[in-house]
DSSP file (Angstrom, degrees, kcal/mol; ACC not computed):
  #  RESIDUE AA STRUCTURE BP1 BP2  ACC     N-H-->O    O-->H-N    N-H-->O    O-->H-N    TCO  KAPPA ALPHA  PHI   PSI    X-CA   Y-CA   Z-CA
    1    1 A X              0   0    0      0, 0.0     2,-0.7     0, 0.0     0, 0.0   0.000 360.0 360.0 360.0 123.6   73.4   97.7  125.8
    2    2 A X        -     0   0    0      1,-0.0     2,-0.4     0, 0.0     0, 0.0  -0.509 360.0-146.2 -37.5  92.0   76.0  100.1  124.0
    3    3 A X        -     0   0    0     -2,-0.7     2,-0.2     1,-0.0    -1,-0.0  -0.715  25.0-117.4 -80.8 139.5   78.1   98.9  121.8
    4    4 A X        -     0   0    0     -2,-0.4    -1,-0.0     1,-0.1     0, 0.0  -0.664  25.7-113.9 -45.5 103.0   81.7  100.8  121.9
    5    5 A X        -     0   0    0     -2,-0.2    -1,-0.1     1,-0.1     0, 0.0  -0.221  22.1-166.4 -54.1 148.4   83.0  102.9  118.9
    6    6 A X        +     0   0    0      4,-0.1    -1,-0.1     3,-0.0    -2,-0.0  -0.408  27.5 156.7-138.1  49.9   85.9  101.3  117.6
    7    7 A X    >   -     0   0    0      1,-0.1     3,-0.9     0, 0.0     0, 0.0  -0.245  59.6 -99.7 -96.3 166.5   87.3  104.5  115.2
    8    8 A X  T 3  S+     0   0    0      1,-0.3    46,-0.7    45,-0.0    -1,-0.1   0.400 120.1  58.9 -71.3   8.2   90.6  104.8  114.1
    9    9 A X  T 3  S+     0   0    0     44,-0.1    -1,-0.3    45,-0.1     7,-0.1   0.821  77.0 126.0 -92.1 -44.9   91.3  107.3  116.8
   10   10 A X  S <  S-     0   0    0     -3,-0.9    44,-0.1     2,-0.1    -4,-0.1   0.489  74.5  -0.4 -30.3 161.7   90.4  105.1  119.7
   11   11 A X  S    S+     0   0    0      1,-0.2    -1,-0.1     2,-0.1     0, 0.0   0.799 104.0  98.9  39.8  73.7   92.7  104.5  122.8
   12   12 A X     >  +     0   0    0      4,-0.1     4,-1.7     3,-0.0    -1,-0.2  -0.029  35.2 123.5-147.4  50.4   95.1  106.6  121.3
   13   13 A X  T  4 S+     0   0    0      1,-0.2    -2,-0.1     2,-0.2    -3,-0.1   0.790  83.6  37.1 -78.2  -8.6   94.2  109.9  123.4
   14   14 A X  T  4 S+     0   0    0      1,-0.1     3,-0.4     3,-0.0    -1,-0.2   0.673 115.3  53.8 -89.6 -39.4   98.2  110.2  124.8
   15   15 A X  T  4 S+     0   0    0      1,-0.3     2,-0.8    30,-0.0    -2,-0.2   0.767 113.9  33.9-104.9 -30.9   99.7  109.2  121.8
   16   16 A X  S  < S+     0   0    0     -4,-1.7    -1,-0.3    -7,-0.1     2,-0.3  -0.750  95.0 108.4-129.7  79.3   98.0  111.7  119.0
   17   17 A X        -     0   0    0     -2,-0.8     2,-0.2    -3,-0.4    29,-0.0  -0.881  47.9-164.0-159.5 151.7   97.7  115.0  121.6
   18   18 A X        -     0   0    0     -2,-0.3     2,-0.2     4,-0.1    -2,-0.0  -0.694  35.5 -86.2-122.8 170.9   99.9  118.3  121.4
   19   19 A X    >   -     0   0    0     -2,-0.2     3,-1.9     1,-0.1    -2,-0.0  -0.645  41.9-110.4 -99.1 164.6  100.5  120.8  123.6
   20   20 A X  T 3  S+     0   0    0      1,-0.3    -1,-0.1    -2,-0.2    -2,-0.0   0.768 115.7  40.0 -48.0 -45.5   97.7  124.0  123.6
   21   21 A X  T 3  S+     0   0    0      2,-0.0    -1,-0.3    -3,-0.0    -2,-0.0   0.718  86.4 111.5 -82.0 -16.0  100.3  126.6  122.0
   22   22 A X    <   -     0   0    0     -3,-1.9     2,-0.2     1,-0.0    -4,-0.1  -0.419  48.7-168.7 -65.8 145.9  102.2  124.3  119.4
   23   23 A X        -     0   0    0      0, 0.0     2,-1.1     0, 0.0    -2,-0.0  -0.763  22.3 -95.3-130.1 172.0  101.4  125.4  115.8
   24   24 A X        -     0   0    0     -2,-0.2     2,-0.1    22,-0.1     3,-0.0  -0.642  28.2-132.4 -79.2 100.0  102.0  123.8  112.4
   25   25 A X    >>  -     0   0    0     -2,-1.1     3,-1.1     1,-0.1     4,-0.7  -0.331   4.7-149.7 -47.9 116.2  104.8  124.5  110.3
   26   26 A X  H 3> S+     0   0    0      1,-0.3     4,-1.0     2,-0.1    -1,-0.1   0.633  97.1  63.3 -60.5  -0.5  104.2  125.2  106.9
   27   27 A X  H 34 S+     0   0    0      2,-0.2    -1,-0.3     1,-0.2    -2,-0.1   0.186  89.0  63.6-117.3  30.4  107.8  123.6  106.2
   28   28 A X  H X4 S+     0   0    0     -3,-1.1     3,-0.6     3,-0.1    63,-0.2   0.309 109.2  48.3 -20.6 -46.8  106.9  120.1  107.5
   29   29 A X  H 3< S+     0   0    0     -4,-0.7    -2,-0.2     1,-0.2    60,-0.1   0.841 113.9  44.2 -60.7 -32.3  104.2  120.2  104.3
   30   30 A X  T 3< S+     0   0    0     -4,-1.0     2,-0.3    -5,-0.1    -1,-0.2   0.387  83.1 117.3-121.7   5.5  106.4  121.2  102.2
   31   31 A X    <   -     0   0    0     -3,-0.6     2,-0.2    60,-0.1    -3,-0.1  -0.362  46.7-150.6 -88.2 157.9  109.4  119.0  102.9
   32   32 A X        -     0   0    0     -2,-0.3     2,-0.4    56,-0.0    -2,-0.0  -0.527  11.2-162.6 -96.9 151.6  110.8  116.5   99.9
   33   33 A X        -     0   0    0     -2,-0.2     6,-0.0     1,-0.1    55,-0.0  -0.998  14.6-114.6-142.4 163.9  112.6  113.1  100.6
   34   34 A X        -     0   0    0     -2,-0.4     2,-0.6     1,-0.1     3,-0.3   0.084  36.5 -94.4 -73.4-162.6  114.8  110.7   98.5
   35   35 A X  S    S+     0   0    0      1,-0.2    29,-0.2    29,-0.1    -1,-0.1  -0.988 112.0  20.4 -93.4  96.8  114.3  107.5   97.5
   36   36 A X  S    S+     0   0    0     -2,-0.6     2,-0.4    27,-0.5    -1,-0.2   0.882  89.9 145.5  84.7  69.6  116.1  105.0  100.3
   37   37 A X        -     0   0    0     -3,-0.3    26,-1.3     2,-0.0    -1,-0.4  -0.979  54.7-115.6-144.7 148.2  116.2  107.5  103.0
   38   38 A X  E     +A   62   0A   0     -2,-0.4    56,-2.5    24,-0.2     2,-0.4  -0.465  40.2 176.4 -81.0 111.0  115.7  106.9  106.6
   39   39 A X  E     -AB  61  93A   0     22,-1.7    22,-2.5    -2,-0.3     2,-0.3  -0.954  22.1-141.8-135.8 143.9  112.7  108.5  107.9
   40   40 A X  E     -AB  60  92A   0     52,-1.6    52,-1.5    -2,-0.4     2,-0.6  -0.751  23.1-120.6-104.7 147.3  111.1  108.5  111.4
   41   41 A X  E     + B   0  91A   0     18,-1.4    17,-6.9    -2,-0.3     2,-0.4  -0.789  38.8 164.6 -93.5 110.4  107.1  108.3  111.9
   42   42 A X        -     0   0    0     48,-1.0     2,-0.2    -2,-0.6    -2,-0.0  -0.957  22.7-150.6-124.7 105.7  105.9  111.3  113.8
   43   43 A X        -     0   0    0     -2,-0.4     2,-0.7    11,-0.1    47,-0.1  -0.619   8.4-153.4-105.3 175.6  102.3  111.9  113.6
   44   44 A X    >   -     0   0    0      3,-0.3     3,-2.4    -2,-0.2    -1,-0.1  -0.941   3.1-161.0-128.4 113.8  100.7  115.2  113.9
   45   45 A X  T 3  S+     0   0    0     -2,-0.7    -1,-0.1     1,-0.2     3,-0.1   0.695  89.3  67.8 -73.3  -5.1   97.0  114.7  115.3
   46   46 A X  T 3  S+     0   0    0      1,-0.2     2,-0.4     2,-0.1    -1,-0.2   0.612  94.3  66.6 -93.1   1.4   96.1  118.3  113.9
   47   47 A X    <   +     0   0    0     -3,-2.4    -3,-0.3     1,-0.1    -1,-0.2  -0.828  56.8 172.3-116.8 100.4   96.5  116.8  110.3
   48   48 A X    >   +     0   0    0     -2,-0.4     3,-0.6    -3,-0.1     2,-0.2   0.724  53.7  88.4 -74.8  -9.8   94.0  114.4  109.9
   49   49 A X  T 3  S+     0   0    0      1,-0.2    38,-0.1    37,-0.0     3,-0.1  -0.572 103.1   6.8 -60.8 129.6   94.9  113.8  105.8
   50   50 A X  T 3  S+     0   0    0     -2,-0.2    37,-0.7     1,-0.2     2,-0.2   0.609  87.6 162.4  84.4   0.1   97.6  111.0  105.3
   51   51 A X    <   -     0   0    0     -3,-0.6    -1,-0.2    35,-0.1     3,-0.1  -0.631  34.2-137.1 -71.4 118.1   97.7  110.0  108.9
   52   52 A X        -     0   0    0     -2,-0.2     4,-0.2     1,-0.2     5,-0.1  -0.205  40.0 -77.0 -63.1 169.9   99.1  106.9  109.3
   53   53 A X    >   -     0   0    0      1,-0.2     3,-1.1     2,-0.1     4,-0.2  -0.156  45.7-118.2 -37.1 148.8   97.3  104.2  112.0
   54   54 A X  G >  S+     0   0    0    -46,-0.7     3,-1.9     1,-0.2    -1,-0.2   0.860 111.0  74.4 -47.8 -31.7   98.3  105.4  115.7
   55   55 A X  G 3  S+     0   0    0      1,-0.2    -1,-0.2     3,-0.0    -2,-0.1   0.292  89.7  65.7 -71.0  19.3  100.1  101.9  116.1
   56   56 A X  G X   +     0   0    0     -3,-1.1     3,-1.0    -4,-0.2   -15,-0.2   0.547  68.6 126.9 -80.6 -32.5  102.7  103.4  113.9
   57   57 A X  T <  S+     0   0    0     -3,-1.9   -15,-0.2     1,-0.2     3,-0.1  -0.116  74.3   8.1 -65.1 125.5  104.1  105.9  115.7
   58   58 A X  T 3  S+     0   0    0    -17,-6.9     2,-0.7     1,-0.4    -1,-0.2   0.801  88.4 134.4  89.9  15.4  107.7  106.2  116.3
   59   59 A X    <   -     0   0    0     -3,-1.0   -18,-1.4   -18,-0.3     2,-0.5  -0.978  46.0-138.7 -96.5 114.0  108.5  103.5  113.9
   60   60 A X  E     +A   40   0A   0     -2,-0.7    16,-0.4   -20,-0.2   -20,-0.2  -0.772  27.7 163.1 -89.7 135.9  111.4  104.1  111.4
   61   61 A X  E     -A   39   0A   0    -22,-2.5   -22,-1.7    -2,-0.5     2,-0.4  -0.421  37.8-104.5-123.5-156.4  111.6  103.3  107.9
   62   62 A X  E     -AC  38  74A   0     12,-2.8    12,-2.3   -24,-0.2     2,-1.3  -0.902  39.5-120.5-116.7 142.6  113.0  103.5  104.5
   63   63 A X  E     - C   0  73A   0    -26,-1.3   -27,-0.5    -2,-0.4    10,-0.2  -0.643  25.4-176.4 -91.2 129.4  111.1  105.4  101.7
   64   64 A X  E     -     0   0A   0      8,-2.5     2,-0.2    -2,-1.3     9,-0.1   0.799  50.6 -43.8 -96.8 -23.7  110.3  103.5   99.1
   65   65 A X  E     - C   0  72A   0      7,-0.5     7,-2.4   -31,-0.1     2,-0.4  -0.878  55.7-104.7-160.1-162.8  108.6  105.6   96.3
   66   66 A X  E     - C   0  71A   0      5,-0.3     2,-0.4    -2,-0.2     5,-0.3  -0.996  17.5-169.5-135.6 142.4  105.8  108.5   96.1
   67   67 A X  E >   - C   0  70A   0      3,-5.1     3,-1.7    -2,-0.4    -2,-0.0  -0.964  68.1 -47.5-122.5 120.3  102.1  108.5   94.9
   68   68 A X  T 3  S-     0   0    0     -2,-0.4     0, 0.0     1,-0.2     0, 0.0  -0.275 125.1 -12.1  27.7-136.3  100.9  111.6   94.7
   69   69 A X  T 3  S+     0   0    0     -3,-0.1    19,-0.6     2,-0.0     2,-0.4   0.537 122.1  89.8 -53.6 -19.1  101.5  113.8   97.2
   70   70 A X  E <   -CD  67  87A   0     -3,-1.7    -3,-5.1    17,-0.1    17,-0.2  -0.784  65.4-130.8-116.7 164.8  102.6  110.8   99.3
   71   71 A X  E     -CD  66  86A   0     15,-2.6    15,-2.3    -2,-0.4     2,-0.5  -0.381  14.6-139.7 -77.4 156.8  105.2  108.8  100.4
   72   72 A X  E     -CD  65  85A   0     -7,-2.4    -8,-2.5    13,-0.2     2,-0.6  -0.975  30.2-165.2-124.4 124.3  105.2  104.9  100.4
   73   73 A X  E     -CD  63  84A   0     11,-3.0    11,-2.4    -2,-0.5     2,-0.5  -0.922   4.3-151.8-122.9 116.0  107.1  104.0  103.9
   74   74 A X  E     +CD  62  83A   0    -12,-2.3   -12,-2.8    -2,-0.6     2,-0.3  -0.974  20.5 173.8-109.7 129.2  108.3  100.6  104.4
   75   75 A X  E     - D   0  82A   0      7,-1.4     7,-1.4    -2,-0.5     2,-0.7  -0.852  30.1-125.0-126.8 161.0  108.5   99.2  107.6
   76   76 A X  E     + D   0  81A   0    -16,-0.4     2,-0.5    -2,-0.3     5,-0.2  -0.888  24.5 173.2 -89.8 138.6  109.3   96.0  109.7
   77   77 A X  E >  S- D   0  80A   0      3,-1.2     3,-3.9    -2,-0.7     2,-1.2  -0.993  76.9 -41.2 -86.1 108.3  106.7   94.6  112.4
   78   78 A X  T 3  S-     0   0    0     -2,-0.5    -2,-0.0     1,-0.3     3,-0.0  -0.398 123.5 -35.5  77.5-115.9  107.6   91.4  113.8
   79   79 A X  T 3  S+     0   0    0     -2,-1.2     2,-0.5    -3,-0.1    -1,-0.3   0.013 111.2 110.5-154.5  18.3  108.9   89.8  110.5
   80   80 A X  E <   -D   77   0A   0     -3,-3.9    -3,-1.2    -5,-0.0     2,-0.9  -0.865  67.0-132.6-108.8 174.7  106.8   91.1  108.4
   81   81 A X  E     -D   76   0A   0     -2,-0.5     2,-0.3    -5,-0.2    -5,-0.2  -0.407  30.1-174.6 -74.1 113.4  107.3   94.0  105.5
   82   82 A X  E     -D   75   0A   0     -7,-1.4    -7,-1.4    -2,-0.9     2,-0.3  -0.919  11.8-157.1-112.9 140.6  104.5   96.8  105.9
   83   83 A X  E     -D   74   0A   0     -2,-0.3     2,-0.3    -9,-0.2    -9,-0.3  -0.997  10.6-160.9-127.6 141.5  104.2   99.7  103.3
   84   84 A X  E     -D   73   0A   0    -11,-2.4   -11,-3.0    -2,-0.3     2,-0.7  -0.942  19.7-143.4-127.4 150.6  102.3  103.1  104.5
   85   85 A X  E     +D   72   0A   0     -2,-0.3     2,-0.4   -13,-0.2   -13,-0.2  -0.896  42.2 169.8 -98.3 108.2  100.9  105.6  102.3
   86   86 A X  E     -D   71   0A   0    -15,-2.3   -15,-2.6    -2,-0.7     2,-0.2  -0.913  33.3-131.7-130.3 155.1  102.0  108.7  104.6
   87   87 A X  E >   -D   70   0A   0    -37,-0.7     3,-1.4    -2,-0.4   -17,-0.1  -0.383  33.8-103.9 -88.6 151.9  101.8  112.4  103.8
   88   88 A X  G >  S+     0   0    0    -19,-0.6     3,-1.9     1,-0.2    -1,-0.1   0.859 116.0  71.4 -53.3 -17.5  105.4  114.8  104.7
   89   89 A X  G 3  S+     0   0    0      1,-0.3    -1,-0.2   -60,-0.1   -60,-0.1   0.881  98.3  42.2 -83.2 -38.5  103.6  116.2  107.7
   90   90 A X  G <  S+     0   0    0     -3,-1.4   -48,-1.0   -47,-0.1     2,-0.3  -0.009 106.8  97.7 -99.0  24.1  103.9  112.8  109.7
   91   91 A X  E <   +B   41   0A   0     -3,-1.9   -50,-0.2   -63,-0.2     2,-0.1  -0.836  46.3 178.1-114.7 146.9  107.5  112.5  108.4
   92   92 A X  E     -B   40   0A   0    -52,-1.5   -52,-1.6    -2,-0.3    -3,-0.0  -0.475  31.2-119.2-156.9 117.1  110.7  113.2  109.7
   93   93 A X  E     -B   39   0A   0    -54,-0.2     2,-0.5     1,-0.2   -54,-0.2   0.439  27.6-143.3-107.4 135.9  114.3  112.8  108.5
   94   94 A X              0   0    0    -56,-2.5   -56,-0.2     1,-0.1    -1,-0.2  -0.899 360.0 360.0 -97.8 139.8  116.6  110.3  111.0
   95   95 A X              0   0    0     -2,-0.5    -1,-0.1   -56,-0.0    -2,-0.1   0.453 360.0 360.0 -96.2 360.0  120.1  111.6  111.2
């Protein structure tokens, strides 16, 4: 019998796919946020550095600091507090 890969990709073939002609913006990389600003979790399956889990996606949070190049994203589930180490490319500003 086969055992099933169980990778952090799995099931998620809807959820992390773009269409054939979308490209990357270098100004997604390159963009800064504050400290307590409202940011929505968008990931971009053609950057696999920083990627938070797929079961993130679409969650909004607060930013909470940076460690290196990334951001520390606090979010709610349920009732509890979650912090994600996520990179600017899978970020995006809520208005």
């Amino acid at each position: 019998m086969v055992k099933r890969s169980r990778g952090i990709r799995s099931k998620s073939r809807h959820i992390l796919r773009k269409k054939h002609r979308e490209t990357f913006p270098i100004t997604r990389a390159l963009q800064e946020f504050e400290i307590g600003e409202k940011v929505c979790i968008d990931v971009d399956p053609s950057m696999h550095k920083g990627m938070p889990h797929p079961r993130f996606q679409g969650y909004t949070g607060e930013v909470e600091g940076k460690q290196g190049d990334a951001y520390k994203v606090g979010i709610t589930v349920g009732k509890k507090h979650k912090t994600l180490l996520v990179l600017p490319e899978h970020l995006k500003k809520v208005m």
